[in-house]
SEZA-710443 format. One record per residue: x, y, z of N, C-alpha, C in turn; residue in three letters. Coordinates in steps of 0.001 Angstrom, whole numbers. Atoms other than C-alpha are relative to their C-alpha. Layout:
% residues N
X	Y	Z	X	Y	Z	X	Y	Z	ALA
...
% end
This chain:
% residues 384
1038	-1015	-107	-12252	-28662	22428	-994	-164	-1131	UNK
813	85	811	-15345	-28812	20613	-777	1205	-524	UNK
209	-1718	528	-16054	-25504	18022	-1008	-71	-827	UNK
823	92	632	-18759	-24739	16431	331	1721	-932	UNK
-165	-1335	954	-17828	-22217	12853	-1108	487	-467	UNK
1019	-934	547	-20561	-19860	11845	673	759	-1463	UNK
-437	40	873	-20275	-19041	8410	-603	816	-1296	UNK
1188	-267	1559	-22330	-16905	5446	679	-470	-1154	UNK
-747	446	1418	-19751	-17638	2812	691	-1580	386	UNK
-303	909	-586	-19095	-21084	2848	-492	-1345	-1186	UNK
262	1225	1458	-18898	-24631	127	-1385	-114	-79	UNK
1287	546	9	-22449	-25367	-1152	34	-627	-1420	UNK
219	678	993	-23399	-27993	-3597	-14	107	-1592	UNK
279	-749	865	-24481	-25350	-5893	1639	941	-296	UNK
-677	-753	-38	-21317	-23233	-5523	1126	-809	888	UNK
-1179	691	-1151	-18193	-25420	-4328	1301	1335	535	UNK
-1299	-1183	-371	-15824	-22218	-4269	-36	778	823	UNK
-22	-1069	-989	-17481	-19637	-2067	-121	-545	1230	UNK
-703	59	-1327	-15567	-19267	1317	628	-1456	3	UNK
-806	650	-496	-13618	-22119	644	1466	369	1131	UNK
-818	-496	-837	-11162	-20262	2416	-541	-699	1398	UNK
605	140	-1448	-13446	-20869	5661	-9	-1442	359	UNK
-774	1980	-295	-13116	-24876	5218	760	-173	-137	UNK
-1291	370	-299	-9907	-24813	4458	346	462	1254	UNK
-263	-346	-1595	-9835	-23492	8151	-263	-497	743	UNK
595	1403	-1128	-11995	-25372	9840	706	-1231	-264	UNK
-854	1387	-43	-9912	-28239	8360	1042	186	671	UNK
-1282	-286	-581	-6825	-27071	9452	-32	102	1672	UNK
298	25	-1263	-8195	-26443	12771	-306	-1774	521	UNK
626	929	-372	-9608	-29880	13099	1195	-1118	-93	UNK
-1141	936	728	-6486	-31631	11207	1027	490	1785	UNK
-509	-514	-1220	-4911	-29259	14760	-179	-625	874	UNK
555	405	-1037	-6764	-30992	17146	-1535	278	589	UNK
1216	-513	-622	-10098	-29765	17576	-1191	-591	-821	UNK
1481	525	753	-13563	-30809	16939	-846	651	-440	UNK
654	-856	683	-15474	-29037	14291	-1260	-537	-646	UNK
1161	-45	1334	-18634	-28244	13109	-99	903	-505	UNK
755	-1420	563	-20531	-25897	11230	-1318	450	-489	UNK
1494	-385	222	-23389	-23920	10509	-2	1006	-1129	UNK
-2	-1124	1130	-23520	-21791	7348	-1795	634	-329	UNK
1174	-1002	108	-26298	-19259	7140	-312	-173	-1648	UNK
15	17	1036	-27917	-19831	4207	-1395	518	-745	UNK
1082	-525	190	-30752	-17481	2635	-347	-398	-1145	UNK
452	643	1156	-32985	-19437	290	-1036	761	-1197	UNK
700	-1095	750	-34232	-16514	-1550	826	810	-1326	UNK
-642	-685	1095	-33694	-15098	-4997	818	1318	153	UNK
-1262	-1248	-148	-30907	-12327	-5542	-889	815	-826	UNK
1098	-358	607	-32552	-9429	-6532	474	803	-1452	UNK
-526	-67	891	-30248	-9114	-9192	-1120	-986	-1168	UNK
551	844	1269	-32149	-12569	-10722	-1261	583	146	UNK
1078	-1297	269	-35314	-10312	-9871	-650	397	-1028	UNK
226	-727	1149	-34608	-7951	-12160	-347	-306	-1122	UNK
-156	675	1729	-33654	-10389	-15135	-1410	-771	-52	UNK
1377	799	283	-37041	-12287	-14377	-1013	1199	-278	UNK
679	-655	134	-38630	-8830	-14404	248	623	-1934	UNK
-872	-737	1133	-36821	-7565	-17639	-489	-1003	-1481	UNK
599	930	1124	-38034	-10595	-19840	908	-1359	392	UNK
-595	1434	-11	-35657	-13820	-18627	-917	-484	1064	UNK
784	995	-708	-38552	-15579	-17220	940	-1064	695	UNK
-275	1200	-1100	-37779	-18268	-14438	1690	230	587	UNK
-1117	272	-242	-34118	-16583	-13396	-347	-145	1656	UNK
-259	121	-1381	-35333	-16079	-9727	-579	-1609	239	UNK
732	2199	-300	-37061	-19917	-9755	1488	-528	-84	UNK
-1183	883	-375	-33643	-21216	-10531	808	372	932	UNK
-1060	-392	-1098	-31650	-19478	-8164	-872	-665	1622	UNK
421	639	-1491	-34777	-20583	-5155	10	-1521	-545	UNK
-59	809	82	-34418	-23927	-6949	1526	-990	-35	UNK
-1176	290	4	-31103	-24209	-6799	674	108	1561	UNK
-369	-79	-1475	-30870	-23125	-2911	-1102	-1482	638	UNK
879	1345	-208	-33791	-25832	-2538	758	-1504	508	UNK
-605	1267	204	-31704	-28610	-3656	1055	-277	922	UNK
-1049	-198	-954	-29128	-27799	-1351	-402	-867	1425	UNK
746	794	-807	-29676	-30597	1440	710	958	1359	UNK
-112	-260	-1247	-29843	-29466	5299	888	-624	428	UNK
-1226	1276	-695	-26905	-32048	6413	603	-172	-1088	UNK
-748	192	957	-24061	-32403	4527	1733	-171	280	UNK
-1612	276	-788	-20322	-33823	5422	1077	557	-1525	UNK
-1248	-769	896	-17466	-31623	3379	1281	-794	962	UNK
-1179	121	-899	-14083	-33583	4179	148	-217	1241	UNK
154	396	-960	-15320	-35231	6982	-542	1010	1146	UNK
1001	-831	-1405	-16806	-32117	8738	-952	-39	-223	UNK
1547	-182	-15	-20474	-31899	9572	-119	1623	17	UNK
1240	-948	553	-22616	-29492	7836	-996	442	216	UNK
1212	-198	-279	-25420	-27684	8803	-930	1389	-672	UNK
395	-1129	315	-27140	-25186	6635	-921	735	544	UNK
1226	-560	-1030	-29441	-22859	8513	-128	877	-1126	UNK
716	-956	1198	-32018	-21149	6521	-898	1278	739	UNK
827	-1002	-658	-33337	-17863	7137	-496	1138	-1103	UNK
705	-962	1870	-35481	-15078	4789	646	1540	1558	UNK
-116	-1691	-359	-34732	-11311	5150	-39	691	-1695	UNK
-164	-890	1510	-34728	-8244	2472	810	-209	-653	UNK
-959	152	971	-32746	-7622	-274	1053	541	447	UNK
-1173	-591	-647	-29133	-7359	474	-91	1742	-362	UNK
-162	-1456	456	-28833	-3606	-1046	-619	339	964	UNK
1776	-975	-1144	-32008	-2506	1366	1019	-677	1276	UNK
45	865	-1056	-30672	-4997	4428	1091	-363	636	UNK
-873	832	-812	-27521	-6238	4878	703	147	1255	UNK
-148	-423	-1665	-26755	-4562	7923	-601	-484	1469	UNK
826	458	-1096	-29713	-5965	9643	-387	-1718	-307	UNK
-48	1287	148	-28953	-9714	8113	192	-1007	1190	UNK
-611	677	-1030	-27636	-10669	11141	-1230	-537	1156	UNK
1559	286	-966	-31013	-10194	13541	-987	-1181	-899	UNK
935	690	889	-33087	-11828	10583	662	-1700	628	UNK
-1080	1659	-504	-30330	-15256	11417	-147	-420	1257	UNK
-515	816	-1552	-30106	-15025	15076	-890	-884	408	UNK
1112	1614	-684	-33435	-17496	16100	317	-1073	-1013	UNK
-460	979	554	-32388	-20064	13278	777	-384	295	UNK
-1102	573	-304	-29351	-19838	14222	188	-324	1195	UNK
-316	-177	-1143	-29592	-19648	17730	-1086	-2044	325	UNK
257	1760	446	-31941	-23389	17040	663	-807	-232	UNK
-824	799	558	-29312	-24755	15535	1583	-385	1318	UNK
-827	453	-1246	-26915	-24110	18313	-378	-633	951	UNK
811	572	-1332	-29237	-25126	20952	340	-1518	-715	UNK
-362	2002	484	-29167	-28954	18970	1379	-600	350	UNK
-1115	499	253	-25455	-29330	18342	-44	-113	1713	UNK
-802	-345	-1752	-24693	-27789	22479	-755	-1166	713	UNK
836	1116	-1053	-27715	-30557	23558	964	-1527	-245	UNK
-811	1044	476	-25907	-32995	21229	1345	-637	816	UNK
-1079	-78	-724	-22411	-32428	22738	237	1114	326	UNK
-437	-1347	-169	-21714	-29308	24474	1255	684	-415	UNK
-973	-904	338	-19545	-26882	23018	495	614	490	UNK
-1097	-1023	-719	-16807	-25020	24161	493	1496	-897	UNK
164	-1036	213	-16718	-22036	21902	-291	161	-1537	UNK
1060	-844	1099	-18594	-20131	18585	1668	415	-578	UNK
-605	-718	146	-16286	-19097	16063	-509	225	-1474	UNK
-49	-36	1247	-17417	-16778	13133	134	818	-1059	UNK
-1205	-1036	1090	-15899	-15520	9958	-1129	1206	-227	UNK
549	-1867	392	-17168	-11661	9108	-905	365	1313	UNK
1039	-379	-1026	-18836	-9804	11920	-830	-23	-368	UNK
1745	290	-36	-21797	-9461	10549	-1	-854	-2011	UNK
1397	-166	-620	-24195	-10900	9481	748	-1461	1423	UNK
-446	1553	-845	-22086	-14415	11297	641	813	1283	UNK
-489	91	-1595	-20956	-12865	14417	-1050	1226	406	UNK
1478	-590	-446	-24101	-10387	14821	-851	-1148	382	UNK
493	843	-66	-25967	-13205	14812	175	-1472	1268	UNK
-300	1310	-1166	-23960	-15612	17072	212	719	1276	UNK
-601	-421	-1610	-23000	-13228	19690	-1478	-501	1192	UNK
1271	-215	-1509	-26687	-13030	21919	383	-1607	484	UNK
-90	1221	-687	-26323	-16871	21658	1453	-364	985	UNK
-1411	29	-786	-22659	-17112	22835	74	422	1382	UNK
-282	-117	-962	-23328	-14943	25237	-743	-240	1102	UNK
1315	559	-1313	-26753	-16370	27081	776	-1491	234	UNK
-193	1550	-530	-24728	-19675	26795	1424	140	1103	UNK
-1289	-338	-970	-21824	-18296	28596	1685	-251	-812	UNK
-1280	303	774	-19137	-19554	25807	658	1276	-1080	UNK
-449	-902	903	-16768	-17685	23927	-45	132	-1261	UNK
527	280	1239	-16776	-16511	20808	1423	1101	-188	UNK
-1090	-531	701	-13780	-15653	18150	-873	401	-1077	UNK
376	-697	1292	-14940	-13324	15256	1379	19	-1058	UNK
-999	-801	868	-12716	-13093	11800	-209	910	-806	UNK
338	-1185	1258	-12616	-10270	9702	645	-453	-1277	UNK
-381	181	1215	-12161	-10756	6269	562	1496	-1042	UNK
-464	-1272	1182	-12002	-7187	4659	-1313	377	-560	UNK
1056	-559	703	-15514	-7201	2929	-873	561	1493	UNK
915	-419	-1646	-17351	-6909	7356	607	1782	115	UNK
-469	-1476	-426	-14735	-3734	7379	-391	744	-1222	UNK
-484	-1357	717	-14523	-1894	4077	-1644	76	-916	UNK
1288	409	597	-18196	-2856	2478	-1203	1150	282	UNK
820	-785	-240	-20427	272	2058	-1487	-530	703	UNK
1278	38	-475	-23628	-1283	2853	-192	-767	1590	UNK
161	-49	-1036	-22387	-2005	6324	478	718	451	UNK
327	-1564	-454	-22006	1788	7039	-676	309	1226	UNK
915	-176	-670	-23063	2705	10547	-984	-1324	599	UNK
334	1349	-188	-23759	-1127	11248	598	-106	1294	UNK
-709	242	-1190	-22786	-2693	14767	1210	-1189	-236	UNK
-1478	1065	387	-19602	-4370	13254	728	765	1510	UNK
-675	-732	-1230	-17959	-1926	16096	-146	-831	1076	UNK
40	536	-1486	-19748	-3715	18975	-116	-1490	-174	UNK
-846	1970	-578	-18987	-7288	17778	1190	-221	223	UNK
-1014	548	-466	-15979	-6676	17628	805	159	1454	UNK
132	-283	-1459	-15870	-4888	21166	-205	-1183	550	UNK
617	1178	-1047	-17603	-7901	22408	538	-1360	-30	UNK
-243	1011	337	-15990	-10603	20626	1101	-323	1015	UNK
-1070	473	-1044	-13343	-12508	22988	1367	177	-535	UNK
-967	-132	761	-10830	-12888	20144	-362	258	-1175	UNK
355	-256	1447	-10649	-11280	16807	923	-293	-817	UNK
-1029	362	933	-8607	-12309	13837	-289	593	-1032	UNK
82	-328	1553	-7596	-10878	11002	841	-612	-1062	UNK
-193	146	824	-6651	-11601	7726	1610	280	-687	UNK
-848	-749	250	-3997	-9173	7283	487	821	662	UNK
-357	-1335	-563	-1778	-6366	9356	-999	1285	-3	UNK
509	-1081	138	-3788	-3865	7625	-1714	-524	230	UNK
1112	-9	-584	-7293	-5492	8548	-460	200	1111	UNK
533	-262	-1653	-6346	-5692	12418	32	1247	207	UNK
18	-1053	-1122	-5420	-2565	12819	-1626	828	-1017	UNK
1580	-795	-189	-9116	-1066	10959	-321	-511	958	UNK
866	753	-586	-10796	-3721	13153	736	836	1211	UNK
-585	-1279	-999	-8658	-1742	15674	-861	1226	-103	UNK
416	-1708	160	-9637	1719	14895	-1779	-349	312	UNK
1640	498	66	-13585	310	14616	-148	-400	1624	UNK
279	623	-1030	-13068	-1193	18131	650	522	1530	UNK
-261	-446	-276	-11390	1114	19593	1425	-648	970	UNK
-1174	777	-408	-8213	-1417	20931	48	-955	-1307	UNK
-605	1812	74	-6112	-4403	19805	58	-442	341	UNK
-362	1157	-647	-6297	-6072	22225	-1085	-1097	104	UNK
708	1465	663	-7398	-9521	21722	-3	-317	-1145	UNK
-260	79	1357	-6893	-9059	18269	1343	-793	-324	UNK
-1253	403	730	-4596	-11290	16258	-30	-162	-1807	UNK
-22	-234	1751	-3577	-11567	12513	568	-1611	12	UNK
-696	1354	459	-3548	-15466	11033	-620	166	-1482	UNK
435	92	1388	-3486	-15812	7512	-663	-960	-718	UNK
1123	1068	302	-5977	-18181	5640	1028	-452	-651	UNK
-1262	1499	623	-3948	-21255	4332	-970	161	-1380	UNK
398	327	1690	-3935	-21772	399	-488	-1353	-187	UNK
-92	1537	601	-5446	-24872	-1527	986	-798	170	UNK
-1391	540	203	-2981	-27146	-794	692	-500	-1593	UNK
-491	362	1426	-849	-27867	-4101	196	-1460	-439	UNK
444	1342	627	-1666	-31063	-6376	1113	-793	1040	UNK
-736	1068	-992	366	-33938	-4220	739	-398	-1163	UNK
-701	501	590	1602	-35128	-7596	217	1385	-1362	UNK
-194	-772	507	2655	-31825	-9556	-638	-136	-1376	UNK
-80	-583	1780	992	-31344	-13397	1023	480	-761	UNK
-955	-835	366	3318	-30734	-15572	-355	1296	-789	UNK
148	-1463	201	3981	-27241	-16992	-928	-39	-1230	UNK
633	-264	1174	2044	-25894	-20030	1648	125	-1180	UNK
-1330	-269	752	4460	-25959	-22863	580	1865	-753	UNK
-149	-1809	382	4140	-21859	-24076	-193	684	1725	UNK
208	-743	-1413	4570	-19606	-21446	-1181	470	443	UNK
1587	-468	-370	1454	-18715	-19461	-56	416	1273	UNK
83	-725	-1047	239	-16404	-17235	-1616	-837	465	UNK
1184	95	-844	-2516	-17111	-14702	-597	856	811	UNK
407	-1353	-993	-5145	-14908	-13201	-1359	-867	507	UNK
1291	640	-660	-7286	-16481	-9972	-789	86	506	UNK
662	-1109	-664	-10000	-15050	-9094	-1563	157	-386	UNK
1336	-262	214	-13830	-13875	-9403	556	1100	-1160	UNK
-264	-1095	1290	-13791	-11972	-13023	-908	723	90	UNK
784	-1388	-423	-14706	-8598	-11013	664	1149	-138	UNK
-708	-1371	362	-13538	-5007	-12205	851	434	1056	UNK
-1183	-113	-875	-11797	-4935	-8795	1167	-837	-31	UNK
-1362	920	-20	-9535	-7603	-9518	978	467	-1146	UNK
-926	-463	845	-8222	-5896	-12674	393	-887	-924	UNK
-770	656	615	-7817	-8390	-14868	-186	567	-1760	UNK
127	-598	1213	-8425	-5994	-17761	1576	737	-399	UNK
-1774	-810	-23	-4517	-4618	-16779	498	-1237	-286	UNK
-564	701	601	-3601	-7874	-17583	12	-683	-1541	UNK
716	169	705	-5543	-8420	-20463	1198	1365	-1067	UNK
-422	-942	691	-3850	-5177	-21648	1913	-49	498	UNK
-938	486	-709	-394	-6519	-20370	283	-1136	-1040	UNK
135	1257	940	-743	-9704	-22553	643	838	-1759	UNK
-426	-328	1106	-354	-7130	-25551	902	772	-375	UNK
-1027	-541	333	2475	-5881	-24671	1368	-1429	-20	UNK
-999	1181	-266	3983	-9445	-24234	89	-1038	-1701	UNK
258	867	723	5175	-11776	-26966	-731	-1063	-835	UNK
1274	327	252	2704	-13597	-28908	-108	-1375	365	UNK
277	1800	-105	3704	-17253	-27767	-310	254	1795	UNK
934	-75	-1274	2523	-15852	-24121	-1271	-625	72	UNK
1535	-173	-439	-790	-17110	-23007	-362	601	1147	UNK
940	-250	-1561	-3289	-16495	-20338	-1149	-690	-177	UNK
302	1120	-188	-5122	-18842	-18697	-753	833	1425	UNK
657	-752	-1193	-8311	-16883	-16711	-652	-1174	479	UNK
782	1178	-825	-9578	-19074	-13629	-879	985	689	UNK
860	-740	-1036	-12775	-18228	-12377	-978	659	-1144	UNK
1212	-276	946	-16291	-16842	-13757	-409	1444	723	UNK
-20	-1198	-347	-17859	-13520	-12965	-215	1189	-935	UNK
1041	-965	1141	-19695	-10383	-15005	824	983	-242	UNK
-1059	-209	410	-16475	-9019	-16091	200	-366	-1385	UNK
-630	830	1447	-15612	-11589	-19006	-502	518	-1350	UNK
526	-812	1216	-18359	-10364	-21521	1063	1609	-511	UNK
-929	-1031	731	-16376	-6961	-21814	1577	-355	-136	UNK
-1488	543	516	-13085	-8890	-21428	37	-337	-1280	UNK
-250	907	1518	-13714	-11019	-24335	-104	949	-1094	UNK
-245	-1151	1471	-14921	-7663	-26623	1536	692	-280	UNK
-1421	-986	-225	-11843	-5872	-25445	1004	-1155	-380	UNK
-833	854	541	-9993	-8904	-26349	366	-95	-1208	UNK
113	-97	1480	-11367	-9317	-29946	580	1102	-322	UNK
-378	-1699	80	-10669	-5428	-30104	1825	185	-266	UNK
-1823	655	-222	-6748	-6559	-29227	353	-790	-1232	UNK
-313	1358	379	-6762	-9275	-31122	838	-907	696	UNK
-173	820	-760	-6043	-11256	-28712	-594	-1184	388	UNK
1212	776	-363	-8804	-13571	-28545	621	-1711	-92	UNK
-304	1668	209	-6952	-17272	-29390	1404	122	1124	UNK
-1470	593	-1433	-3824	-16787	-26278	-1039	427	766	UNK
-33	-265	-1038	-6308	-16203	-24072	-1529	-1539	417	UNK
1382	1496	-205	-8640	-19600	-22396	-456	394	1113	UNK
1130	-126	-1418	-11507	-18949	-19909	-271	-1264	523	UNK
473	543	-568	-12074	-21436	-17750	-1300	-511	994	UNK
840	-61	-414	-14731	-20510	-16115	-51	-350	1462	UNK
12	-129	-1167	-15490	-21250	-12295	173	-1589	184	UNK
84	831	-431	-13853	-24359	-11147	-118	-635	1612	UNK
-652	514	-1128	-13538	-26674	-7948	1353	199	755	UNK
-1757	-776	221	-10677	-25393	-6018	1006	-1018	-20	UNK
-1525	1043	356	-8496	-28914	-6663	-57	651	-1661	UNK
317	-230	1259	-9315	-28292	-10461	836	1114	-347	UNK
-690	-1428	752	-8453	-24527	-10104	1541	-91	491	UNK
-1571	-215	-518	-5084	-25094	-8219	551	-730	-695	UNK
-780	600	565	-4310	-27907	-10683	338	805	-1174	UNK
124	-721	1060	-4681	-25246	-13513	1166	745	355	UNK
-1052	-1145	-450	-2937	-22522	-11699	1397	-728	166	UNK
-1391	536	-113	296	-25364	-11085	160	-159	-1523	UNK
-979	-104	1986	666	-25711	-15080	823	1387	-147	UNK
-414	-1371	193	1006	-22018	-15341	1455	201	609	UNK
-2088	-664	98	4739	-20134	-15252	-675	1409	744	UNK
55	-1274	-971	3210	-16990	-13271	-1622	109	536	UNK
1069	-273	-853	14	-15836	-11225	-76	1570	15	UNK
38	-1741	441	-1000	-11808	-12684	-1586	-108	1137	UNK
1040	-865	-577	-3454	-10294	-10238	-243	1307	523	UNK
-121	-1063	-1059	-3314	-6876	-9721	-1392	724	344	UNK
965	-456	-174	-6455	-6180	-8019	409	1048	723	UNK
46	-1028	-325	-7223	-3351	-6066	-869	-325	1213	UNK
445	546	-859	-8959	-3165	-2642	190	-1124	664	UNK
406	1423	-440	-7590	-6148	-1316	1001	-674	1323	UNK
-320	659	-1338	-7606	-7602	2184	1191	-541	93	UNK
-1600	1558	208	-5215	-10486	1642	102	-563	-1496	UNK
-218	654	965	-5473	-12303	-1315	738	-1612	510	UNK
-741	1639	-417	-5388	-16070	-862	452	-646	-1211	UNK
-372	301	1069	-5050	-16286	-4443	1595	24	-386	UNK
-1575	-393	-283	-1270	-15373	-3859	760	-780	262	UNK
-364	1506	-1461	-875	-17597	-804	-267	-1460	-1422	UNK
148	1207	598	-2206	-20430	-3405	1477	-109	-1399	UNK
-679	-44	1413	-44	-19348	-6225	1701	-540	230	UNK
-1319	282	-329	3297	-19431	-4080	243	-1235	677	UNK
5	1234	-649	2155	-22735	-2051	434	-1105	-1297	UNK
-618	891	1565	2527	-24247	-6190	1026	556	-260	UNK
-1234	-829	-470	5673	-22254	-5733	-249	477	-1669	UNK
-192	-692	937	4521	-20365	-8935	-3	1961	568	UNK
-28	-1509	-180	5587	-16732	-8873	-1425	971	-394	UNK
1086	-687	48	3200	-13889	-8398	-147	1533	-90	UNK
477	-1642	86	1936	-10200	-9051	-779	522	426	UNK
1017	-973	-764	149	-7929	-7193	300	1391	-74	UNK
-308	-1681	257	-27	-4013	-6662	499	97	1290	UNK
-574	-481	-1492	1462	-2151	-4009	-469	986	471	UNK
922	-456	-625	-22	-606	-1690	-1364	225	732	UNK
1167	629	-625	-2777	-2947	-872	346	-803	555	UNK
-168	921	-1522	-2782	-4959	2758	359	-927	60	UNK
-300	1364	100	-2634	-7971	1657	973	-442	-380	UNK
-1108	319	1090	-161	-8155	-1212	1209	678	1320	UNK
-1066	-1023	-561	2115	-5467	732	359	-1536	1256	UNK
-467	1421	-1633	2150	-8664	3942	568	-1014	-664	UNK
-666	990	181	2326	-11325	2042	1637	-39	-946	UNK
-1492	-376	537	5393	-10022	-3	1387	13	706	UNK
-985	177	-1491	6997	-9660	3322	464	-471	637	UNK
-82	1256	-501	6960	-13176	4292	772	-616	-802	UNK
-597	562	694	8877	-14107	1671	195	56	-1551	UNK
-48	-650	1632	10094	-14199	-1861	-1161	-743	-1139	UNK
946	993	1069	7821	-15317	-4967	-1307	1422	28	UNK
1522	-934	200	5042	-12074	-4960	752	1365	-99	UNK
155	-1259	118	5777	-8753	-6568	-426	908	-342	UNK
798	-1407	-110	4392	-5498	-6526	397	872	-865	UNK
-673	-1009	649	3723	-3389	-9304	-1173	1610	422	UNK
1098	-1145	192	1869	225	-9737	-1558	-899	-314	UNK
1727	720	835	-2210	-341	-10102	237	941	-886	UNK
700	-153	1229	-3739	312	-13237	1330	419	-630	UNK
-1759	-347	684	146	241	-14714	104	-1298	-973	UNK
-436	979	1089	-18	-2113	-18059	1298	-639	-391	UNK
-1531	44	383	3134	-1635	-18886	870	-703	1087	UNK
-234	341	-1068	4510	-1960	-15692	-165	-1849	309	UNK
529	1306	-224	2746	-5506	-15031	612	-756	-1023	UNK
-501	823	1297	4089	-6807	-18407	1108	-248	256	UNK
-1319	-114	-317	7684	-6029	-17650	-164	-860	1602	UNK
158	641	-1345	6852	-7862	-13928	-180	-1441	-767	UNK
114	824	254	5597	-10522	-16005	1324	-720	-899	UNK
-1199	343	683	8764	-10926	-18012	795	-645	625	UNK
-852	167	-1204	10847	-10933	-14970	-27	-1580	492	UNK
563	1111	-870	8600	-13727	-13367	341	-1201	-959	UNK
-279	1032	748	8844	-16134	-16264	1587	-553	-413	UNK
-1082	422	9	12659	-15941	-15924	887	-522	978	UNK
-10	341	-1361	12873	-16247	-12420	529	-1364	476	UNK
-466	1424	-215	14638	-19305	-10629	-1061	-614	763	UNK
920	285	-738	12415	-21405	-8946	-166	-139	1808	UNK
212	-731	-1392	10476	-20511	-5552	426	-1213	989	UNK
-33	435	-907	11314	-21999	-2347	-1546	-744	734	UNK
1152	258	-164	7985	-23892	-444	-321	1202	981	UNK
191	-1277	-723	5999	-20940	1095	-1248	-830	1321	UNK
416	393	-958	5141	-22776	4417	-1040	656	1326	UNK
272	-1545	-985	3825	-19390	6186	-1441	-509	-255	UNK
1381	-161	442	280	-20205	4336	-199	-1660	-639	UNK
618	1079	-55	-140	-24026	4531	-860	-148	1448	UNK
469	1283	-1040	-2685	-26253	6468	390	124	1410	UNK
-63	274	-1316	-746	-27029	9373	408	1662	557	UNK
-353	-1265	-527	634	-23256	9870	-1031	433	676	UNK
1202	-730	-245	-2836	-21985	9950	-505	-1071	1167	UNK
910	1255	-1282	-4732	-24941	12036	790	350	1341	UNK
-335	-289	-1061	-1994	-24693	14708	-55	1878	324	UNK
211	-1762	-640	-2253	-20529	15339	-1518	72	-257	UNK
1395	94	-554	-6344	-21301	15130	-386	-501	1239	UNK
153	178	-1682	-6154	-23242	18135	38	365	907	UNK
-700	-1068	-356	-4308	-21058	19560	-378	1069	267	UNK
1244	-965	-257	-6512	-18113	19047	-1207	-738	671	UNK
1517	211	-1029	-9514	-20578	20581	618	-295	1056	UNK
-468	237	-1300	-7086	-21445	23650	-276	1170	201	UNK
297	-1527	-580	-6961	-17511	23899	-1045	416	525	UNK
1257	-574	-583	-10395	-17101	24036	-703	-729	1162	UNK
71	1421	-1155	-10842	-20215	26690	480	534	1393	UNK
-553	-269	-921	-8540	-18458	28647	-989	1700	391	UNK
% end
């Protein structure tokens, strides 16, 4: 079958990390049996975040951000899939993102017309209802092919798509997938059934092929965007209740760190703890396999593939309880536990535990081939 993934978050030249999740899918799908492309929506317009800072006195931040989407070539093969960035202008997300999706659909609906003349396609599949499955449905459905929508968690729980038609893509969509138990059934409640709905979990980085060895002091790892929802200030404050030959070892960049690092100094904590900053995700999974544990107790959170990655390096993991993701994947198997949010203490004593722990079993639930074969699977569904 030949699929074509629709995509807003998704690898770019400029940014190799965001929605890797979504190529590690399409690979897995393709590694399955199926023939993939893709189209990632890609708006070549300043954030109006860099805006501000160009308004505020940092001359030229919105020039680098449109010079940096610039450079970004139209064709581009990731891991042997074909690439297709489609460019489209609309408002500023804050003002817009609800109506991102209409702004996409004639670019995008160009872009399909090529590939379907190219080789015809047999069905649309794409991650977040909107703005990627607002956008693909009119075409999907003047071409007569089906179309699978996934939810991720930010299409459902994301204030500024409030009163948005996430409801009637997913009504309309053929098959929907979620992320997590607790995403299908919102995408449920929003759609007023389950049916057609299924839950596949996004496969982790796969883990180095030839293991790194460990770090020699014990070390915690936290993987993630350094965003006040991820919490890594409870670990941060967790660290000082732990021994002093502990480290931590933050992966990932994000407008967080500046008050981490004061609140650090403040600790004195500032020499066990190494920023890494935002790597490649072989880079970040080779980091995260040195490490002796995986601390994340965010908050709000869908799934967490950061989990799935942590237990695929069969390093043990932390999360909170009572969020969708953590609460599933805990369920599947051993290697991820759950403490109280915003519980310091708590997390420290979890972290103790973890570093004494025997070692994990392989957590097969959230590789590659798991995922690729139950993607097919969901596009046979929608075929049928």
């Amino acid at each position: 079958m030949r699929v074509c993934v629709v995509a807003e978050y998704y690898p770019r030249r400029r940014d190799p990390v965001s929605g890797a999740w979504a190529h590690r899918q399409a690979v897995a799908a393709r590694d399955a049996g199926a023939d993939v492309r893709v189209l990632v929506l890609e708006r070549p317009l300043p954030s109006a975040a860099a805006v501000r800072e160009t308004v505020r006195g940092r001359p030229g931040a919105s020039a680098r951000e449109l010079r940096a989407a610039w450079a970004q070539p139209r064709h581009d093969t990731i891991d042997g899939i074909a690439v297709e960035y489609v460019r489209f202008g609309s408002p500023p997300r804050e003002r817009s993102y609800a109506s991102w999706h209409r702004w996409a659909q004639r670019p995008l609906a160009r872009a399909l017309d090529r590939l379907h003349a190219q080789a015809p396609l047999d069905l649309v599949h794409a991650h977040y209802a909107l703005p990627a499955g607002g956008a693909a449905l009119p075409w999907a459905r003047k071409s007569g092919l089906p179309l699978v929508v996934s939810v991720h968690g930010g299409d459902l729980l994301s204030p500024l798509l409030e009163g948005s038609e996430v409801a009637k893509v997913l009504r309309e969509a053929d098959v929907v997938v979620a992320n997590s138990r607790g995403m299908l059934d919102r995408a449920a409640g929003l759609a007023g059934s389950a049916e057609r709905m299924r839950v596949i979990h996004p496969p982790g980085e796969p883990p180095p092929a030839d293991p790194p060895p460990k770090r020699l002091e014990p070390t915690i790892a936290t993987l993630g965007t350094v965003d006040p929802r991820k919490r890594h200030v409870d670990v941060l404050h967790a660290l000082a209740e732990l021994p002093r030959d502990v480290r931590w070892v933050v992966i990932g960049a994000g407008p967080e760190r500046a008050r981490l690092e004061t609140r650090a100094a403040e600790l004195g904590l500032t020499e066990r703890i190494e920023w890494t900053g935002a790597l490649p995700p072989e880079r970040a999974i080779a980091e995260l396999a040195r490490c002796h544990v995986m601390a994340l107790p965010s908050v709000d959170e869908a799934f967490g593939v950061a989990y799935a990655e942590a237990l695929l390096c069969r390093v043990p993991a932390i999360g909170c309880a009572g969020e969708p993701g953590p609460e599933e994947i805990a369920s599947l198997g051993p290697g991820l536990t759950l403490v109280p949010q915003r519980d310091p203490v708590a997390l420290a004593a979890a972290i103790t535990e973890a570093l004494d722990a025997d070692p994990l079993p392989p957590a097969e639930h959230f590789s590659l081939a798991t995922c690729g074969r139950r993607t097919v699977e969901a596009y046979e569904a929608a075929l049928r």
